[in-house]
C-alpha positions as CSV (number, residue, x, y, z in Angstrom):
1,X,79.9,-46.3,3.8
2,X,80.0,-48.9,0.6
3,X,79.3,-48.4,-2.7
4,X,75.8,-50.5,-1.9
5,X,75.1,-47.9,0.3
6,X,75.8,-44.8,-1.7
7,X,73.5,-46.0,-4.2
8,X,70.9,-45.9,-2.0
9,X,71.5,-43.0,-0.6
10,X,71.6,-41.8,-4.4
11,X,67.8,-42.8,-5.3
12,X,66.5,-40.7,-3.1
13,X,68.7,-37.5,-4.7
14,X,67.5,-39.5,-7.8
15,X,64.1,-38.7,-6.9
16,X,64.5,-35.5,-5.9
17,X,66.2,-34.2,-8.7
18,X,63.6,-36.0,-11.1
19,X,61.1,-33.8,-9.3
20,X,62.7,-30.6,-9.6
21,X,63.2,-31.9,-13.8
22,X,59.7,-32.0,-14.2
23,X,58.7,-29.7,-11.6
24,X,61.1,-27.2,-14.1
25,X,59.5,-28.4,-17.4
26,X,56.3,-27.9,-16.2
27,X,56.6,-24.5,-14.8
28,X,58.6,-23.5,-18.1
29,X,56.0,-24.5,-20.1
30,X,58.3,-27.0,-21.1
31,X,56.7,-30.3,-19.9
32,X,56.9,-33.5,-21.9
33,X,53.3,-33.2,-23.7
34,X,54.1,-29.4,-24.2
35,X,57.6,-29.7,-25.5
36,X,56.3,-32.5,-28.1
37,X,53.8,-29.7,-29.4
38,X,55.9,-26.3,-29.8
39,X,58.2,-28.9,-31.7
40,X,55.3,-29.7,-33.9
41,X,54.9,-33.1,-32.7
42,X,54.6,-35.4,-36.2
43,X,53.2,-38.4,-33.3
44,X,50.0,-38.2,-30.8
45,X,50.9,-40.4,-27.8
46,X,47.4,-42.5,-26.6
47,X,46.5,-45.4,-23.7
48,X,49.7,-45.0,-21.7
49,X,49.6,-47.6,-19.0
50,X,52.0,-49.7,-16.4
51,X,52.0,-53.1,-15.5
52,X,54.1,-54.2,-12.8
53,X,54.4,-56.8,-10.5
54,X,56.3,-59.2,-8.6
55,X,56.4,-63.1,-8.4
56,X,56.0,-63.9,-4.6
57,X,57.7,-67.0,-5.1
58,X,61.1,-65.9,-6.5
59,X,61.2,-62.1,-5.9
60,X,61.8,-61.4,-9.9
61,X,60.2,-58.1,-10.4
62,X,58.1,-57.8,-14.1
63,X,57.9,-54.2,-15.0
64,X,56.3,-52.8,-18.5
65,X,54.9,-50.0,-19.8
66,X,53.0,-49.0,-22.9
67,X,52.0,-46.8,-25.1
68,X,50.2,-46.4,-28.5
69,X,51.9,-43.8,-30.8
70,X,49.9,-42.3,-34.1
71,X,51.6,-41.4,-36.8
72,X,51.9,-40.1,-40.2
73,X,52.2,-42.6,-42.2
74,X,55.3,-41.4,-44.3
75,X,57.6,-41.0,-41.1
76,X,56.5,-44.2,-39.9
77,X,57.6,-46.1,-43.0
78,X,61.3,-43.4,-43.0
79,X,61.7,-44.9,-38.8
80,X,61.0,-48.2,-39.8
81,X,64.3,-49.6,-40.2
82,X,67.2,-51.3,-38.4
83,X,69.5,-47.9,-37.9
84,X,66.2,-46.2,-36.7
85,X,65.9,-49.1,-34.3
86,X,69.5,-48.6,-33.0
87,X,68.5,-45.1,-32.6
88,X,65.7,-45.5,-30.7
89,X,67.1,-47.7,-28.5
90,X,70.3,-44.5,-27.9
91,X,67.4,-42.6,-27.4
92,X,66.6,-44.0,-24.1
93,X,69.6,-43.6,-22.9
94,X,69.9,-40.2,-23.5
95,X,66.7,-39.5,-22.1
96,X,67.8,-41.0,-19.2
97,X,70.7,-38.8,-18.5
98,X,68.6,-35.2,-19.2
99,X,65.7,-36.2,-17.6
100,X,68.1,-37.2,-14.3
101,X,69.7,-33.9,-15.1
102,X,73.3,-35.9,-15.6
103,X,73.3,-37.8,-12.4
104,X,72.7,-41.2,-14.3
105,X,75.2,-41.4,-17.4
106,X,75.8,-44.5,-19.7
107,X,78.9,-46.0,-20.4
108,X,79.7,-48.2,-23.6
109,X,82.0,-50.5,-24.5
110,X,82.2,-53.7,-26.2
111,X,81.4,-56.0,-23.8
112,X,78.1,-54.1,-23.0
113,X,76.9,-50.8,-20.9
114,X,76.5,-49.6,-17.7
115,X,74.9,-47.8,-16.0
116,X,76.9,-45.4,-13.4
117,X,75.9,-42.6,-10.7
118,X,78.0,-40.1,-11.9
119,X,81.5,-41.8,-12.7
120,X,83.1,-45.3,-12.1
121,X,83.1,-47.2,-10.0
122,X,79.5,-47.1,-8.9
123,X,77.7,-49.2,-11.4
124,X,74.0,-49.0,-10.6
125,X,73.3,-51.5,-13.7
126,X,75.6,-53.2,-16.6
127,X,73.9,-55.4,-19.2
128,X,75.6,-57.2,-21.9
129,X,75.3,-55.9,-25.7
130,X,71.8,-55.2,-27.1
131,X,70.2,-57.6,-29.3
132,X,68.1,-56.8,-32.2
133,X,65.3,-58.0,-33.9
134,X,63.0,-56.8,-36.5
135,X,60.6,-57.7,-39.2
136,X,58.1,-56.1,-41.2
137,X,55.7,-56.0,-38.1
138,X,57.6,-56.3,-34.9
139,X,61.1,-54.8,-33.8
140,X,62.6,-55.1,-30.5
141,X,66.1,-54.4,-28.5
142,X,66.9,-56.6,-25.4
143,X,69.7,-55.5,-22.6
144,X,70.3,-58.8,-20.6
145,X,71.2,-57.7,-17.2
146,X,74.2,-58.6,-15.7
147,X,75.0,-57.1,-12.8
148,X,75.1,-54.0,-10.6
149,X,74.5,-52.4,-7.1
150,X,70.7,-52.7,-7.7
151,X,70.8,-55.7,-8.7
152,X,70.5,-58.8,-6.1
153,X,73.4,-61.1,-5.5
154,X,71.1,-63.7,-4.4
155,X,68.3,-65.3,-6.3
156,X,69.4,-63.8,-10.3
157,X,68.7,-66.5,-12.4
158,X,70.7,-64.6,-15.0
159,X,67.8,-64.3,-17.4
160,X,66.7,-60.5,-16.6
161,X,66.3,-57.8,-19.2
162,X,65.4,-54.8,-20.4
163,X,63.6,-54.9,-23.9
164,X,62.5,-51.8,-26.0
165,X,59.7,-53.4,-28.3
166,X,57.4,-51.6,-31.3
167,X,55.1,-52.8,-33.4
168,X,52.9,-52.1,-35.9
169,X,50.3,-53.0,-38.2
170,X,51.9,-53.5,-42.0
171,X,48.5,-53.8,-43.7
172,X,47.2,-50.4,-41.7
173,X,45.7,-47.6,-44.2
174,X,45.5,-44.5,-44.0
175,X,47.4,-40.7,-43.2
176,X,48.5,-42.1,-39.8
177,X,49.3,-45.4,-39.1
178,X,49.6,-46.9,-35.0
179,X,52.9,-47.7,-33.5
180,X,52.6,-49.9,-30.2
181,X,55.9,-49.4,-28.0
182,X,56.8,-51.1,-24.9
183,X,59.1,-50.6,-22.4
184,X,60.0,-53.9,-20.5
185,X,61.8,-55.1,-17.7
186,X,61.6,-58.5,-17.0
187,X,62.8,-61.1,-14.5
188,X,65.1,-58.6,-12.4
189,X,65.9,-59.6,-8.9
190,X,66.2,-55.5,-7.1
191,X,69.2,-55.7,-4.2
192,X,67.0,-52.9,-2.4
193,X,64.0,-55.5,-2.2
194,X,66.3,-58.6,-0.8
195,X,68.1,-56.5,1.3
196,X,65.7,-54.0,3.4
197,X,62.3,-54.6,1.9
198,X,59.8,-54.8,-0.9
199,X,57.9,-51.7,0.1
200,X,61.0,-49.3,0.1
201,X,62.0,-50.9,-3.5
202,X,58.3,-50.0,-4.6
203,X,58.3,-46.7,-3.0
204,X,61.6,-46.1,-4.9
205,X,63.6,-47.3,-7.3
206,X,60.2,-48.7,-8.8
207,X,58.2,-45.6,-9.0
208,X,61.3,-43.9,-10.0
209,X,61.9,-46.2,-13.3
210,X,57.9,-45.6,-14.6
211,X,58.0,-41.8,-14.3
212,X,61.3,-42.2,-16.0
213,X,59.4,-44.8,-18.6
214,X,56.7,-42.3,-18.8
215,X,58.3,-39.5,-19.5
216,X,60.5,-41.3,-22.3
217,X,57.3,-42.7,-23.8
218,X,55.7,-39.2,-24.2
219,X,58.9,-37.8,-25.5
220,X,58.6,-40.4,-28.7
221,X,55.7,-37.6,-29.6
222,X,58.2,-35.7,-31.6
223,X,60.4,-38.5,-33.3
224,X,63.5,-37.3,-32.6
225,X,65.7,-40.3,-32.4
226,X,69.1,-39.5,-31.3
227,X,72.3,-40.7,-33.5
228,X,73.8,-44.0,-32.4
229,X,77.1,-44.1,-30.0
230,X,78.1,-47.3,-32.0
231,X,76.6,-47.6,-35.2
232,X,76.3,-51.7,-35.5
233,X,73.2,-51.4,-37.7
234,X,74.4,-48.6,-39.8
235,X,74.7,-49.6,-44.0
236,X,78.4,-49.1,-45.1
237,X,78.5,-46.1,-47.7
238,X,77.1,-47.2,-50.8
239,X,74.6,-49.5,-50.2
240,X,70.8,-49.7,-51.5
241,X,68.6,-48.4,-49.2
């Protein structure tokens, strides 16, 4: 069996075991909304939506999903900054691996991360290094996708990624504020799709990424950003906050 095949074989465990996560959270009284309140949620998550589809002419699947975040004001102005940025952006990866239960880990390194079932070799995804952006209303971190098992040999244009976006409104008043966050991913050509069909990738790995998307979006509710594996956007000791 190849590695192409294992994969497969691995989104339906994928799925599985994301069932029994939540199925486990839930019966626990542990399930994403109710974990964000015994934590004392400082965020109330609001109009959570999806929008994804795919470009009959090219096959290039356009995934994103939203979500409005209110805030208190204070911690919205104490996250607003490049670090927190970085942090939010380790966040989804380590949401990732719980939520999977440890079946999907990340690996870093300098010339990007990956994505792996398990262990090497079988890289489900690898992107190249995160770019950031930021200004007083709009911060975003972008994953250009560069290869993988689930990702088609044929057709990639080379311009997929996965973005992380927030905004918010700098002239906002009030005790809470609104934080818009999306979850994007864009122009990515799925090997399950050009290989078998579209229908099994939408059954699948599809459904599988929102409900992973979701979940990560409601988890936001309690602001715990996780620390950074690399630190890029970290200020050296010393300097002026």
């Amino acid at each position: 069996m190849t590695a192409w095949w294992i994969a497969l074989a691995a989104l339906g465990a994928l799925a599985a075991t994301l069932a029994v996560s939540l199925l486990w959270r839930s019966r626990a009284g542990d399930g994403f909304a109710a974990l964000g309140r015994r934590r004392r949620a400082r965020a109330t998550i609001q109009r959570l939506s999806n929008d994804t589809s795919v470009d009959a002419a090219s096959g290039a699947v356009r995934s994103v999903q939203r979500a409005d975040l209110q805030i208190e004001a204070d911690a919205l102005e104490q996250i607003w900054t490049p670090l927190q940025l970085e942090r939010l952006a380790r966040t989804y990866w380590r949401f990732l691996t719980r939520v999977t239960l440890g079946l999907i880990r990340v690996r870093y390194s300098e010339r990007g991360r990956a994505v792996v079932l398990l262990a090497e070799p079988l890289r489900l995804l690898t992107f190249a290094p995160p770019e950031y952006e930021m200004d007083d209303a709009r911060g975003l971190v972008r994953w250009r996708i560069a290869r993988g098992l689930l990702v088609a040999r044929r057709g990639h244009d080379g311009a997929g990624y996965l973005q992380i976006e927030v905004a918010r409104d700098p002239a906002e008043q009030g005790e809470r504020r609104r934080l818009h966050v999306e979850v994007a991913v864009v122009n990515f050509y799925p090997s399950i799709a050009s290989r078998l069909s579209l229908w099994l990738y939408n059954a699948t790995q599809s459904r599988i990424h929102v409900m992973i998307t979701y979940g990560f979006l409601r988890s936001l509710q309690r602001l715990d950003l996780a620390q950074s594996r690399v630190g890029r956007l970290r200020q050296p000791a010393g300097a002026v906050q």
